[in-house]
Legacy VTK file of the C-alpha trace (Angstrom):
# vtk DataFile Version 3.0
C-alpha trace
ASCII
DATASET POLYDATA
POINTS 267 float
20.148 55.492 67.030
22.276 58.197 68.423
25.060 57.236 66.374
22.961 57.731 63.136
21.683 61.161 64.302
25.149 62.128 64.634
26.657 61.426 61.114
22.448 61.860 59.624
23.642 64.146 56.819
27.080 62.766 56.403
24.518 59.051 55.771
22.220 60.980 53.603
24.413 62.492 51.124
26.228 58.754 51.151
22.439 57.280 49.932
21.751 60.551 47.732
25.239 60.134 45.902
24.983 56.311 45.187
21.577 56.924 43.686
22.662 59.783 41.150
25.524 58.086 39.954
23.357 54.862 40.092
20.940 56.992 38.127
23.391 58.338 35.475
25.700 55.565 34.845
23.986 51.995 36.332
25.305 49.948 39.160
28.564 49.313 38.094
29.431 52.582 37.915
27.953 53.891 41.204
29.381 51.014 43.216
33.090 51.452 41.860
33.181 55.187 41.947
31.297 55.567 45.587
34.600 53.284 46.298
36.784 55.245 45.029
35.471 58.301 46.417
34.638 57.011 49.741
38.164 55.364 50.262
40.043 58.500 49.070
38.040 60.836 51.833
38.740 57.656 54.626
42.302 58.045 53.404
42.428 61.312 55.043
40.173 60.453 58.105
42.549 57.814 59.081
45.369 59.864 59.287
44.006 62.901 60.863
42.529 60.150 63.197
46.379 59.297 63.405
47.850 62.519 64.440
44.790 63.435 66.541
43.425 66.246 64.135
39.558 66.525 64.699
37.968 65.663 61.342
33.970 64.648 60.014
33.394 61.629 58.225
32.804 62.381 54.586
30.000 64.359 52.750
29.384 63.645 49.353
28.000 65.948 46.753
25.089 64.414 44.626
24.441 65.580 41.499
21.437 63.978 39.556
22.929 64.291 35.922
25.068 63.076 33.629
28.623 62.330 33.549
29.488 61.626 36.762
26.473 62.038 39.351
28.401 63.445 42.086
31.099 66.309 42.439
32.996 63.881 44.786
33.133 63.807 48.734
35.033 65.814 51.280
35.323 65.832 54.901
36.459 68.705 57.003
38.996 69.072 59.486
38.125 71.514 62.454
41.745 70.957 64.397
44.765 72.175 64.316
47.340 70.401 62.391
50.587 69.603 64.491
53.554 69.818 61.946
54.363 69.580 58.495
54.861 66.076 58.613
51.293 65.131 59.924
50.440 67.573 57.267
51.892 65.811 54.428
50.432 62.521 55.206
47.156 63.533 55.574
47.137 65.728 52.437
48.643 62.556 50.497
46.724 59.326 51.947
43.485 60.294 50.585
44.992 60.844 46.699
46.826 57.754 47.016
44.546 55.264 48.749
42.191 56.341 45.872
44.729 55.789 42.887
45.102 52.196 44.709
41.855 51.874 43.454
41.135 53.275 40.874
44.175 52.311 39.002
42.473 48.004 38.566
39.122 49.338 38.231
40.809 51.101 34.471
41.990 47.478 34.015
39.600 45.424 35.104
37.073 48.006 33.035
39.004 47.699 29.534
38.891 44.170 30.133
35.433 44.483 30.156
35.112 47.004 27.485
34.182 46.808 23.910
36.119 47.763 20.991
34.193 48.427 17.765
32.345 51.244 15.771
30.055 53.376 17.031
26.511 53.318 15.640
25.135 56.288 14.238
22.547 56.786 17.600
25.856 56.738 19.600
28.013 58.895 17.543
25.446 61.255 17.575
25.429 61.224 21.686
28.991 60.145 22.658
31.158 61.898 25.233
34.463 61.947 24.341
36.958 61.456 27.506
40.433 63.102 27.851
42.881 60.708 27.754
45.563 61.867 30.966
49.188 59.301 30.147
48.498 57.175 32.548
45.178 56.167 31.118
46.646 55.898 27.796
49.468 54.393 28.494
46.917 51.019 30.422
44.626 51.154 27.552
47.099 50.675 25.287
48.540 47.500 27.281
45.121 46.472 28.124
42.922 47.091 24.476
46.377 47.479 22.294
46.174 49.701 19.314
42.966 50.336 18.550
42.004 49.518 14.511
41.298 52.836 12.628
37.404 53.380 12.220
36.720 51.633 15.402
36.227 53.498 19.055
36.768 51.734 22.906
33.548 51.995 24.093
33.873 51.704 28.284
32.286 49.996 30.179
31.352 51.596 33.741
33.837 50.854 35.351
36.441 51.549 33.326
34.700 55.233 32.633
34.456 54.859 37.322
38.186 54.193 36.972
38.885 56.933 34.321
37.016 59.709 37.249
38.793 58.070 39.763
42.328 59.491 37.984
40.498 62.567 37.082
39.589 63.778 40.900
43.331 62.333 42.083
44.525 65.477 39.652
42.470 67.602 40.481
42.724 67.299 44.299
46.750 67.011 43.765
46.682 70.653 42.095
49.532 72.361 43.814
47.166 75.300 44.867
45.433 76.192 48.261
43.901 73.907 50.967
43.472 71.049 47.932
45.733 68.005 48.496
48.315 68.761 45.791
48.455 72.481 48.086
48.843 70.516 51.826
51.544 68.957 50.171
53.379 71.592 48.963
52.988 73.652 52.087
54.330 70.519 53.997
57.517 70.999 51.503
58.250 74.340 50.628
56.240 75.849 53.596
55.569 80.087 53.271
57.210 79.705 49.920
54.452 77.360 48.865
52.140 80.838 48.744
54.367 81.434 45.236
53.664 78.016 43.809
49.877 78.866 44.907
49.252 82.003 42.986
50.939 80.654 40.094
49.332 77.581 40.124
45.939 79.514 40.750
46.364 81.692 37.809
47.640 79.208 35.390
44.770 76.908 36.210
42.300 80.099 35.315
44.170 80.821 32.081
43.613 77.270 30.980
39.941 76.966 31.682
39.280 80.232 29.986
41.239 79.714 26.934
41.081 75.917 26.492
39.048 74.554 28.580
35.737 76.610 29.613
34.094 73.382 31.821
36.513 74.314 34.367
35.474 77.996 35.053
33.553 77.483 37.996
36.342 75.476 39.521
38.484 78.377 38.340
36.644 80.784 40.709
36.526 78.564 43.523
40.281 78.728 43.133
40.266 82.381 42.902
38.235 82.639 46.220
40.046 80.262 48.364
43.202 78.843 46.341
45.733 81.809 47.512
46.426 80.561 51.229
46.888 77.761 53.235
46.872 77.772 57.151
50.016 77.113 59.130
50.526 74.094 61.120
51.378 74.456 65.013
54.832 73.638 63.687
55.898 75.208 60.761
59.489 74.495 61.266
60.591 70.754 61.345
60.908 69.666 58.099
60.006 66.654 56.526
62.195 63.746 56.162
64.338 61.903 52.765
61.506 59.765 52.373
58.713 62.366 52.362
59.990 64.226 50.179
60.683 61.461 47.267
57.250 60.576 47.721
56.208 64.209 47.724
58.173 64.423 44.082
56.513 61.021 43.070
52.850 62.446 43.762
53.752 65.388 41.386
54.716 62.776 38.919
51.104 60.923 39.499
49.339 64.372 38.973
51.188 64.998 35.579
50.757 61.514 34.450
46.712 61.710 35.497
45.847 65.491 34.737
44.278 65.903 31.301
43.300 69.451 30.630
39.850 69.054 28.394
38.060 65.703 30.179
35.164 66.075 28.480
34.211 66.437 24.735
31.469 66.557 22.630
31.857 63.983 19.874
30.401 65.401 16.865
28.988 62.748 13.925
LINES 1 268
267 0 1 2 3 4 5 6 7 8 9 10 11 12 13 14 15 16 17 18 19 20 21 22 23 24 25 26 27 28 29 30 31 32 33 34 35 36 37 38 39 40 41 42 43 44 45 46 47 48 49 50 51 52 53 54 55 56 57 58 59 60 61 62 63 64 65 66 67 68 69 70 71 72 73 74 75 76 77 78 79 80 81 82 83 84 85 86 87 88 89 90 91 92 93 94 95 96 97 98 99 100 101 102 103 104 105 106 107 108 109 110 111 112 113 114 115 116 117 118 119 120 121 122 123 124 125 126 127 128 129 130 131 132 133 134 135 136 137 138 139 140 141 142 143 144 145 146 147 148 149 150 151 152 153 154 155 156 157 158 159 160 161 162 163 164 165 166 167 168 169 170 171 172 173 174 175 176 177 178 179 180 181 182 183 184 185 186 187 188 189 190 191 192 193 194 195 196 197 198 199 200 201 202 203 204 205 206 207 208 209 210 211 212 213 214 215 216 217 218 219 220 221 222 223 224 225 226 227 228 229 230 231 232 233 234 235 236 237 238 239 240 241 242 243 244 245 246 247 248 249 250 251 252 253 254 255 256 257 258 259 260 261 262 263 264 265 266
């Protein structure tokens, strides 16, 4: 009993979330997304856990409406990060334990998906979806090329697995306290403050010149994407392996970053 009282909210956003996304997408959905989700935000628990960084367990964001039901899950550390290279881990386990998963729930859900023409009920209310390389690139070893006239219709959790690349970009972004900016602090340290304000201002040109659905994310940026705290130890470096990783993440958030996710399909 004490233990619930403890994490109460962190439990009642958990039930909240799997109900809206239940609500907006069906089971299959909810229960491969909350996954996702929930083992990208543990990804960073364990490691601040690791290196003794004080940290809550997750709190996830219901939203009761379509696409996605939720606007993800985030925990928040409340001590002081050691060095760089505790800094880098935890900014990257929680990006890459999610892309773990998320990468066979995309195959597993074009296995399950449907290829064929949309009828005229469904053309009138489709969403289209983005298509980042990486998702491409599986659906065309997965569906193959698809006929002309005919459409992939998902199923859920191919469309779970689909988000699941979708919040590994946009957490990687190289901007602020996000995962992509952790991990560019770890690397460039001070410096990284350049790579922020570009990346910040870039990422606000795009949304309001080719992709509005972004503009509130866009001002969150603007109001906390310029800085990023210093660890206790801002001077040892990170290691040869770190840092090939650290170039292979920026890879991963190219290959998964699409810049207009959603579209209205017009008949």
């Amino acid at each position: 009993m004490e233990w619930f009282l403890k994490y109460r909210v962190n439990i009642v956003l958990f039930i909240a979330t799997a109900c809206t996304t239940y609500y907006v997408n069906g089971p299959w959905y909810s229960g491969t997304i909350m996954t996702i989700l929930f083992s990208h935000e543990m990804g960073h628990f364990i490691m601040c856990r690791k290196y003794n960084v004080e940290s809550s367990l997750p709190f996830f964001i219901p939203v009761p409406f379509p696409p996605f039901g939720t606007f993800g899950a985030v925990i928040k550390m409340q001590g002081i990060i050691p060095n760089k290279r505790a800094l880098f881990d935890i900014g990257a386990a929680g990006p890459l334990v999610g892309l773990v998963l998320a990468l066979p729930a995309v195959i597993i859900g074009l296995h399950l998906s449907e290829v064929r023409a949309l009828t005229a009920t469904e053309a009138a209310h489709s969403l289209g979806l983005g298509e980042p390389l990486l998702f491409k690139l599986l659906s065309r070893l997965v569906v193959g090329k698809v006929p002309e006239g005919l459409d992939v219709f998902l199923h859920p959790v191919a469309f779970a697995g689909w988000a699941g690349l979708f919040v590994t970009a946009l957490n990687l972004l190289p901007i602020g306290q996000l995962d992509g900016g952790h991990i560019i602090y770890a690397l460039l340290g001070r410096k990284s403050e350049i790579v922020y304000r570009v990346g910040v201002l870039a990422f606000c040109a795009m949304a309001i010149f080719y992709s509005p659905g972004f503009i509130l994310f866009a001002m969150l940026l603007l109001l906390f994407g310029f800085r990023h705290p210093a660890p206790a130890d801002e001077y040892t470096g990170l290691d040869v392996k770190r840092k090939f990783l650290g170039v292979l993440i920026f890879i991963i958030f190219v290959v998964c970053f699409t810049p207009v996710p959603l579209k209205l399909e017009m008949p």
